[in-house]
C-alpha positions in Angstrom: 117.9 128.0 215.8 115.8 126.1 219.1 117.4 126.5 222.6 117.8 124.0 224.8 118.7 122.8 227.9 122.0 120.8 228.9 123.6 120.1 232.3 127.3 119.2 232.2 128.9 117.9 235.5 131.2 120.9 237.0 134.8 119.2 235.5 133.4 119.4 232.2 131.8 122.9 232.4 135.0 123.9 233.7 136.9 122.5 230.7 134.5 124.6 228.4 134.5 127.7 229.9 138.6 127.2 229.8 138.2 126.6 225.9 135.8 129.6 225.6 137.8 132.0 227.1 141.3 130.8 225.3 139.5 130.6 222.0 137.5 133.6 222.3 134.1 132.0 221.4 130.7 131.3 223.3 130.5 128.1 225.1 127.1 127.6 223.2 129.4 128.0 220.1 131.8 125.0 221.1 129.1 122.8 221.9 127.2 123.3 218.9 130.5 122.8 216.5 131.3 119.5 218.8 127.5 118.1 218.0 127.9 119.6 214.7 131.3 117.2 213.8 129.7 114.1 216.4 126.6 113.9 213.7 128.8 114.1 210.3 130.6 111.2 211.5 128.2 108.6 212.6 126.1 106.9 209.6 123.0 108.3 208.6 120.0 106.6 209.7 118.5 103.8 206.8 114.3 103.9 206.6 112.7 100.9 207.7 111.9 98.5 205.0 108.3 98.5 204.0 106.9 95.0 203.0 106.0 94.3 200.1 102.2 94.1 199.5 101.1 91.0 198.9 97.4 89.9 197.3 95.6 87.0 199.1 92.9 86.0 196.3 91.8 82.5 197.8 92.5 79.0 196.4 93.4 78.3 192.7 89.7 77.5 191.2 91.0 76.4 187.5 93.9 75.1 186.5 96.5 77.1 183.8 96.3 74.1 181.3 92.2 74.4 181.3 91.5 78.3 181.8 91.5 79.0 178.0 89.0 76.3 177.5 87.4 77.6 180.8 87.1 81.8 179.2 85.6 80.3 175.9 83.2 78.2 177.4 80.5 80.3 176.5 80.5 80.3 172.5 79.3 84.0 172.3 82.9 85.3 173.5 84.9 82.6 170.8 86.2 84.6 168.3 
């Protein structure tokens, strides 16, 4: 467990110490149980959405219907 520091205004810190002494428990103990229910009932924060990586490569140099005629250009790599 970490310690911390809270300051409650005097009506509230009054209320606690009222609860603490009719249930019989710590104040630290009925702070800890009202955080403890607070954070089980809002949503659970989503992670931020990476982008997706993306590939610049430059202009299109040759087009699809000519790149096969394009690779065996050079008669050494015809099969």
């Amino acid at each position: 467990m970490q310690k911390i520091q809270i300051l409650f205004p005097d009506p509230v810190m009054s209320k606690l110490r009222s609860v603490s002494s009719s249930e019989d428990r710590p104040v630290s103990e009925i702070v800890r149980r009202a955080v403890e229910r607070y954070l089980q009932q809002i949503p659970a924060p989503r992670p931020k959405k990476r982008p997706f990586p993306v590939f610049q490569g430059g202009p299109i140099l040759i087009s699809a219907e000519n790149l096969k005629q394009e690779i065996y250009a050079d008669d050494s790599l015809q099969p």
